[in-house]
N, C-alpha and C positions, 0 to 999 in steps of 0.2 A: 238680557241681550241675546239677540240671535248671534250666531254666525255663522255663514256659509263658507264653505271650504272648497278649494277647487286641489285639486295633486294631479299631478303625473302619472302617465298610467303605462303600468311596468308590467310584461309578456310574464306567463309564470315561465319557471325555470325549470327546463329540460331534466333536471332532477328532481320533479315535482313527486315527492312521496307518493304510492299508486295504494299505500292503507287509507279505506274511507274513511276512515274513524280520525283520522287525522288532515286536517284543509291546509297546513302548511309546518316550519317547524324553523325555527331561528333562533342562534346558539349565540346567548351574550354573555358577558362578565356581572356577575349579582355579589359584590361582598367575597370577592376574591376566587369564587367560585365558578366554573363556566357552567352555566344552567341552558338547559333545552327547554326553550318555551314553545309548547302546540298549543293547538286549535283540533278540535272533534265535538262530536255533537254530544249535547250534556244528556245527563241521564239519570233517572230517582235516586241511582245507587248516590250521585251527587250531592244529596240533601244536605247532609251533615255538612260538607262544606262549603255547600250554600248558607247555610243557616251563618257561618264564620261573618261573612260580609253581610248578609242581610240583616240583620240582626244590631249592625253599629250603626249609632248614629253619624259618627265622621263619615261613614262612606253613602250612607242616607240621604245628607242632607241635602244634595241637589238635585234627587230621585224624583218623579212623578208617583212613586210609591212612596206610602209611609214605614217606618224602620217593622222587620217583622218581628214577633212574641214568641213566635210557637214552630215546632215540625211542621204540622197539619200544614200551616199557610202555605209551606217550601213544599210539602208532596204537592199538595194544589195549583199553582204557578205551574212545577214542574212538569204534571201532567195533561193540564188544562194550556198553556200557553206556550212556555216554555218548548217540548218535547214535538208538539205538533207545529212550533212555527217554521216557515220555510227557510230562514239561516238562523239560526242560532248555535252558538259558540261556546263550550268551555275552553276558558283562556288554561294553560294545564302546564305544571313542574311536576315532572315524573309522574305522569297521568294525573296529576294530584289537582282539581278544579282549584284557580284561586281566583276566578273573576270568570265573566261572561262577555260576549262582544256579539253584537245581532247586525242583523240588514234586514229591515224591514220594507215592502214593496209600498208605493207611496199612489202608482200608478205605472200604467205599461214603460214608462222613461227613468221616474223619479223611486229613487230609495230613502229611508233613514237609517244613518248608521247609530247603535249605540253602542254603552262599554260599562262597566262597573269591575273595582280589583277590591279587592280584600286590602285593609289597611296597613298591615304591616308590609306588603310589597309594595307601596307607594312608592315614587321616588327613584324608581329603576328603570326607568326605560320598557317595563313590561309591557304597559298597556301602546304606547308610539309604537312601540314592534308588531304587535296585534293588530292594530291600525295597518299598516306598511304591509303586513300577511293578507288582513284582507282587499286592501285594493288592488294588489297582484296577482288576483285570480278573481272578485267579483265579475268585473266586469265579461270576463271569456265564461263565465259560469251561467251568467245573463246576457247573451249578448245584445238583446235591447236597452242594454241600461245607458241612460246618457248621463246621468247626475245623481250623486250619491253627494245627500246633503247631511247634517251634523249640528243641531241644538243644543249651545251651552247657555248657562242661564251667564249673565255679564258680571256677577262675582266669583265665579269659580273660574280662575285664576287657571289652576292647575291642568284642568280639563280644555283648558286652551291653549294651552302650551303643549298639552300631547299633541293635539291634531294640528300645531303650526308644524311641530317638528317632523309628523308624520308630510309633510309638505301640504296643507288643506291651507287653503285662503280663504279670507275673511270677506264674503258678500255683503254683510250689511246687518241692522239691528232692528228686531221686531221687538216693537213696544207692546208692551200688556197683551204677553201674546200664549203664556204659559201661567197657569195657575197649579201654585207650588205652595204646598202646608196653607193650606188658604189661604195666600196673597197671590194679585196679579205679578207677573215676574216679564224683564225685559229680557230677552236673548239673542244671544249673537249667534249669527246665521253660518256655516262655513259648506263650502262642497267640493267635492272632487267632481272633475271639468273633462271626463275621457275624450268625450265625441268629438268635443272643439279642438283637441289635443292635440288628434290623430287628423283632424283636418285640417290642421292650419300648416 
């Protein structure tokens, strides 16, 4: 199932961190602990904790990628894809990579957002915070961007609960529209809706 997502779209904040290496920074409660969650651009040194989540299948299983085996594959991504893409993200606890979060360009208008956390940090609100980090500056970062859309496959439950919460709405469901571990797969569509936001 697709789903498209529409949110609200939030001016970044006058205390917007001015280190590159950092694209925003929000301070939750994890397990009784207050954790600083950033955003900065990932990097080889990353591998190793790349490899943490690439590497499981639980957090695999609703990837366009299949689970990875080896180092080699994670320097490769990282240097080939990864490192040269125009947004990509390590999700970071104490500099520490525990997920990735990208926007990729779709056309002069149109983005996709993606996301992936490390398993043991499910469940916390990390990845919705990530989400909410980036739509509060994508858009001023791009300012052609009109729609920032979001592809969940329609069993993964979880992943659609982050981008409700992140405030993303549900546009609609593409049938047989993703091929996932070789099956066709249905996904639900969601987008953040800036343009129409600020105009209406």
């Amino acid at each position: 199932m697709l789903l498209q997502i529409y949110a609200p779209f939030h001016l970044p904040s006058p205390n917007f961190p001015s280190n590159p290496k950092h694209s925003n920074l929000v301070v939750i409660e994890m397990d009784e602990e207050i954790i600083d969650i950033t955003l900065r651009p990932i990097e080889i040194s990353d591998a190793d904790d790349f490899m943490s989540w690439a590497t499981d299948e639980k957090v695999s299983r609703f990837c366009t990628w299949d689970t990875y085996t080896c180092k080699n594959q994670a320097l490769e991504f990282l240097s080939t894809n990864a490192i040269p893409h125009p947004w990509f993200k390590a999700i970071c606890i104490s500099n520490k990579a525990i997920g990735s979060i990208s926007v990729t360009p779709n056309s002069g208008t149109r983005a996709e957002l993606g996301y992936v956390l490390a398993y043991k940090y499910w469940g916390k609100g990390i990845v919705t915070n990530a989400v909410k980090m980036v739509t509060s500056i994508i858009f001023s970062e791009w300012p052609n961007l009109e729609r920032l859309e979001a592809l969940v496959d329609v069993d993964n439950t979880g992943s659609q609960r982050v981008l409700e919460k992140a405030s993303f709405f549900k546009e609609g469901v593409l049938r047989k529209y993703v091929v996932l571990k070789g099956r066709s797969r249905d996904m639900n569509e969601r987008k953040d809706f800036v343009k129409r936001v600020l105009a209406s």
